[in-house]
N, CA, C and O of each residue as an XYZ file, in Angstrom:
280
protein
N     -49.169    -37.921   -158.663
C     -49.512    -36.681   -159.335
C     -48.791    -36.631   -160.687
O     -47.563    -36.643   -160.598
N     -49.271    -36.580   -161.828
C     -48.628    -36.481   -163.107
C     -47.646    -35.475   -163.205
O     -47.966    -34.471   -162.568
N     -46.720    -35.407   -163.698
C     -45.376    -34.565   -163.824
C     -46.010    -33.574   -164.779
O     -47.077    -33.755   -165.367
N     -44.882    -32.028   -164.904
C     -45.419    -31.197   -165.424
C     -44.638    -31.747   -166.517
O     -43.767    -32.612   -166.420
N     -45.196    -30.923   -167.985
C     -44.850    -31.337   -169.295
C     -44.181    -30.033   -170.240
O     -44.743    -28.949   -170.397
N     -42.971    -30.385   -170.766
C     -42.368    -29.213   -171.865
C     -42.685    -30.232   -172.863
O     -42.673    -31.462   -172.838
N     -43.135    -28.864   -174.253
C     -43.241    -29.624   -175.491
C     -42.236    -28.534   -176.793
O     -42.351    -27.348   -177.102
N     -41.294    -29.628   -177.274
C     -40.718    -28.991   -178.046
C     -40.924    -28.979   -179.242
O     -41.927    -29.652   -179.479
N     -40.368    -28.439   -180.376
C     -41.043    -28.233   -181.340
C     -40.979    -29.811   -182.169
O     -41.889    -29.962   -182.985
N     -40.362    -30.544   -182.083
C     -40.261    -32.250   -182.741
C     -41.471    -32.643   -182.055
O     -42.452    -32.831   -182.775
N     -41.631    -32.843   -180.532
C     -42.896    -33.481   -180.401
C     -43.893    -32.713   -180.963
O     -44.865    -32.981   -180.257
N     -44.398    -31.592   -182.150
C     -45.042    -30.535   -182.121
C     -45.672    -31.411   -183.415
O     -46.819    -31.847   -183.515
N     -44.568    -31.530   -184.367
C     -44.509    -31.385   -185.533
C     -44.014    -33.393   -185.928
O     -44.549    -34.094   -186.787
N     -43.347    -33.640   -185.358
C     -42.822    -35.081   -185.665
C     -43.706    -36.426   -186.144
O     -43.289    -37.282   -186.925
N     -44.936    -36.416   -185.538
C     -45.809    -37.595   -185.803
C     -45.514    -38.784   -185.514
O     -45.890    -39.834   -186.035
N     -44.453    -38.492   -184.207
C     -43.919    -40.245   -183.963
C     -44.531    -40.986   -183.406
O     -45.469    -40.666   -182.676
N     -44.167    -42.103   -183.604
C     -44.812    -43.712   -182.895
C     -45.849    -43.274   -181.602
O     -47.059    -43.475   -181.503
N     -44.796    -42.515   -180.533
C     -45.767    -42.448   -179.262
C     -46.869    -41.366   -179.135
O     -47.557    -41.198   -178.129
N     -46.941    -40.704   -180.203
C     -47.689    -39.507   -180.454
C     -49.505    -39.715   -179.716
O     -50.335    -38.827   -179.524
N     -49.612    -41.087   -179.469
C     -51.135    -40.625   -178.436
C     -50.391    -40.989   -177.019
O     -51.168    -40.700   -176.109
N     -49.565    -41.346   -176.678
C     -48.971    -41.723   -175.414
C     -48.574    -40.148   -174.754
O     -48.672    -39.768   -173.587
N     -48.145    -39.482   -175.845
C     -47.835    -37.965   -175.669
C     -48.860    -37.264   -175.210
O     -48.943    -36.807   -174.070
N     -49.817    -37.141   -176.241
C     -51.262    -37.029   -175.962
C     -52.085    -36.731   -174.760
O     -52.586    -35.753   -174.205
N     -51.976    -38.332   -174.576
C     -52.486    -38.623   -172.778
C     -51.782    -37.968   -171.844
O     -52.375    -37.221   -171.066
N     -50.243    -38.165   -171.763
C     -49.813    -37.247   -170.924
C     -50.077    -35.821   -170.956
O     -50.290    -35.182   -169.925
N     -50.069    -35.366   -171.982
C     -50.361    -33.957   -172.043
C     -51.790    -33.128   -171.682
O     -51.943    -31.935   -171.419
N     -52.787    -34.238   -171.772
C     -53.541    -34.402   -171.150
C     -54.219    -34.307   -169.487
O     -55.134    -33.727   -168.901
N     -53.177    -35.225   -169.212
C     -53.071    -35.194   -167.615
C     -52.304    -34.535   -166.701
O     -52.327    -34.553   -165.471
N     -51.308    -33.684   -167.838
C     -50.309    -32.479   -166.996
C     -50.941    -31.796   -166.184
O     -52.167    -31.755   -166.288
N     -50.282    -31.086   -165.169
C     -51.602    -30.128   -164.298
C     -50.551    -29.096   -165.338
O     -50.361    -29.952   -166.202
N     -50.070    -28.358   -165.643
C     -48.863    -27.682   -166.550
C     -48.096    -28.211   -167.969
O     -47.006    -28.783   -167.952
N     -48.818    -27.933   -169.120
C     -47.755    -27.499   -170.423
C     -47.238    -26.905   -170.461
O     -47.803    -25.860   -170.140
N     -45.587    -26.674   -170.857
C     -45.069    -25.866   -171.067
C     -44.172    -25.538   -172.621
O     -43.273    -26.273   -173.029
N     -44.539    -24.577   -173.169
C     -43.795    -24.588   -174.822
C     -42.894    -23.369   -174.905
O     -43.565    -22.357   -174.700
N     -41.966    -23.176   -175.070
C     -41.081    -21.889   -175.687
C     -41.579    -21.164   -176.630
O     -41.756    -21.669   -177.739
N     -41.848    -20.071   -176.423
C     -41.506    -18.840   -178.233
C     -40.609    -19.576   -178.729
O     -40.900    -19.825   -179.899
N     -39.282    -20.236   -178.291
C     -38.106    -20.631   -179.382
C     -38.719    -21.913   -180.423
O     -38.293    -22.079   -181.566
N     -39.897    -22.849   -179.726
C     -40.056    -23.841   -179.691
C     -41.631    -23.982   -180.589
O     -42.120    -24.941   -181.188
N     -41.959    -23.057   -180.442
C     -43.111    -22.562   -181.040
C     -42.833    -21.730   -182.930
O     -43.472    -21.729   -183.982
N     -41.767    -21.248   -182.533
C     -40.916    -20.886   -183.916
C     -40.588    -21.852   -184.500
O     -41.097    -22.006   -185.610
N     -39.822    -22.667   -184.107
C     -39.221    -23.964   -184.119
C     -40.438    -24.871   -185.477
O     -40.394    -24.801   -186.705
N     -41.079    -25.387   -184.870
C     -42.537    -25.984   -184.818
C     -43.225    -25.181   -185.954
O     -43.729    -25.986   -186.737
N     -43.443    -23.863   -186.348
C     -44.381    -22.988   -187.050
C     -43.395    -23.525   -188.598
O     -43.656    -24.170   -189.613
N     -42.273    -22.872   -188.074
C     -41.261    -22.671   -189.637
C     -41.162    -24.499   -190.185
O     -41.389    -24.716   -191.375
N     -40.905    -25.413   -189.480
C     -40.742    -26.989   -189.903
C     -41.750    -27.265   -190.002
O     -41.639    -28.288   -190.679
N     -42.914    -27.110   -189.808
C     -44.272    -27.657   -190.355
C     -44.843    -26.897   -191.262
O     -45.972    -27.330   -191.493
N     -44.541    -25.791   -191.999
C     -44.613    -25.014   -192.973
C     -43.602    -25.790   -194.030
O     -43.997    -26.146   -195.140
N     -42.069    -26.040   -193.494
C     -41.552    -26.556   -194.533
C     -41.942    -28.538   -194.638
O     -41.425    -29.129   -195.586
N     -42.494    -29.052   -194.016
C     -42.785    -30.148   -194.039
C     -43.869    -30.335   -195.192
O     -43.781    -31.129   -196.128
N     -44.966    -29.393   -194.922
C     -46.078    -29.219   -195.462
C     -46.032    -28.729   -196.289
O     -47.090    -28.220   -196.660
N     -45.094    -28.581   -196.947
C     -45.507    -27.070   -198.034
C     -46.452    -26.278   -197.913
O     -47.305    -26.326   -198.799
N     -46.657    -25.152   -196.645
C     -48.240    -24.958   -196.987
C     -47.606    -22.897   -196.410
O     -46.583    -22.412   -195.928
N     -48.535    -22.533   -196.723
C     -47.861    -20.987   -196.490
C     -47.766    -20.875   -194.512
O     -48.488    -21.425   -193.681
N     -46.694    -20.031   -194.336
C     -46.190    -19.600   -192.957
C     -47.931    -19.517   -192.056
O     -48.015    -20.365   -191.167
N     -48.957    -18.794   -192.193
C     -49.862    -18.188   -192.003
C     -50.520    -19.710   -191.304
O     -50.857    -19.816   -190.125
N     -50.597    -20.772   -192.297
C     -51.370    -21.972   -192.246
C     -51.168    -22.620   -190.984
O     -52.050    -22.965   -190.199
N     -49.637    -22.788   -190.828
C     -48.388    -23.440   -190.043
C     -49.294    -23.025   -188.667
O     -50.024    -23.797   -188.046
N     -49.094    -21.874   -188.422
C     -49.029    -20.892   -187.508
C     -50.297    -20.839   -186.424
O     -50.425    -20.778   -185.201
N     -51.196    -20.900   -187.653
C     -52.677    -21.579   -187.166
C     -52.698    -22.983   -186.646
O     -53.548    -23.176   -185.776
N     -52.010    -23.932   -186.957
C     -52.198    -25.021   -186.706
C     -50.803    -25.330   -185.357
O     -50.946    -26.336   -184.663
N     -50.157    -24.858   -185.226
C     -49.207    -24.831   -183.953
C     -49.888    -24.277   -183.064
O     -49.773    -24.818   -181.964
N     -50.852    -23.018   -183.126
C     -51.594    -22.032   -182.267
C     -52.808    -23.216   -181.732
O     -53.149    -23.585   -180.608
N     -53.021    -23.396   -182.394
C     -54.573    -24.529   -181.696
C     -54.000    -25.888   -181.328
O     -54.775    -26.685   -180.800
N     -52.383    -26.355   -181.600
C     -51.929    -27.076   -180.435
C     -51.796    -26.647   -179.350
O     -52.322    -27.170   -178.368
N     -50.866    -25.327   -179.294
C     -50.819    -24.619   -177.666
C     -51.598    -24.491   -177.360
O     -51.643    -24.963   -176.224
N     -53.078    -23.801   -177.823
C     -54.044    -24.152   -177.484
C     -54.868    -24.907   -176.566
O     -55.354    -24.502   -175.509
N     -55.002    -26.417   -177.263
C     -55.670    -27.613   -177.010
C     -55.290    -27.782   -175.470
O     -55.969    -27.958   -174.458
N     -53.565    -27.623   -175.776
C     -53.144    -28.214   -174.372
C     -52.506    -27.446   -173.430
O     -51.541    -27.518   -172.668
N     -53.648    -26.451   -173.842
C     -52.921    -25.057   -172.532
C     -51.709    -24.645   -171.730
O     -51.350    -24.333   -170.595
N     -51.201    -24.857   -173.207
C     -49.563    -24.307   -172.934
C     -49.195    -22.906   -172.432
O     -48.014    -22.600   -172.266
């Protein structure tokens, strides 16, 4: 049975190496799990990564929790 899954705000925002390995698992979780802390986390560093306004960020963290029914 696939293990349940926490996602913090680095795997959110990071773009690392294992990022479809992440994917798949997250995928096959029967359970995502993300923090408000982690979700803040994630909104504000991909706003400052991106240069792009708070609003943008926010949208695009939201349709990760989203995707993977956090």
């Amino acid at each position: 049975m696939p293990q349940q899954e926490f996602v913090d705000a680095s795997a959110i925002i990071a773009g690392e190496d294992d990022a479809l390995s992440l994917a798949a698992r997250l995928s096959q979780a029967p359970r995502v799990y993300v923090s408000p802390i982690s979700i803040y986390e994630a909104v504000t560093g991909l706003a400052r990564k991106c240069a792009c306004p708070i609003e943008d960020a926010e949208a695009l963290v939201q349709e990760f929790v989203t995707e993977t029914k956090a």
